[in-house]
Phi, psi and omega in degrees: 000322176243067151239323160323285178333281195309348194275297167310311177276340158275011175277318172264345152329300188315317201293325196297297178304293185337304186281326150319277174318321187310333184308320178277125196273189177285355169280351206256303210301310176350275196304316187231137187277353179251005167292298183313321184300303166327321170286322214270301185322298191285011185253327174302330197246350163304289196308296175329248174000281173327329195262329161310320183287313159315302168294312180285352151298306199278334163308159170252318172226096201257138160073307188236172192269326181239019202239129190267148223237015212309011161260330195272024201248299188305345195257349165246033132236004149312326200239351164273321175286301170332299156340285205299316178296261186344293206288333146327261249271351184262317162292358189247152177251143149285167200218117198266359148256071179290313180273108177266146212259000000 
C-alpha cells in the first residue's frame, strides 16, 4: 500500500514541477544558470518517470503478487499522456517577443 502512495505522488509530483518550469520564460533560462540546470534535471526526471509509467503498463502484476491491479494499469497511461503533454510544455520555452516588427 505504500508503494502504491509513493507510486502516486510521484507521479503527480511530477506534473506539479513540470507546471513550475512552464512559468519561466527564455530571459530567466539566459540569465541564470542554475535555473537552466533545473530544467535539464527536470526533463531528465520527466523522461525517467515516463519510462517507469511504461513498465508499469507493461507489467501485469504490478505492487502485488497475484492480484491484477487495472486501475493502477489504467492510471499509468493516464499519467504517461499527461507526461508526453507536460515534457512539451517544459521543453519548449516561451519567448516573450513573440511577435516580430
Amino acid at each position: 500500500m505504500v508503494i502504491v502512495l509513493i507510486y502516486y505522488v510521484t507521479s503527480i509530483a511530477t506534473l506539479f514541477v513540470c507546471y513550475y518550469f512552464r512559468r519561466f520564460t527564455l530571459k530567466d533560462y539566459k540569465y541564470n544558470n542554475l535555473l537552466k540546470w533545473k530544467r535539464r534535471i527536470i526533463i531528465i526526471w520527466t523522461y525517467l518517470i515516463a519510462a517507469f509509467q511504461i513498465s508499469v503498463f507493461s507489467e501485469r502484476k504490478i505492487f502485488s503478487y497475484n492480484v491484477d491491479n487495472y486501475f493502477i494499469l489504467y492510471s499509468a497511461v493516464i499519467f504517461l499522456i499527461f507526461y508526453l503533454f507536460s515534457l512539451d510544455w517544459v521543453e519548449t520555452i516561451k519567448h516573450p517577443f513573440n511577435k516580430f516588427k
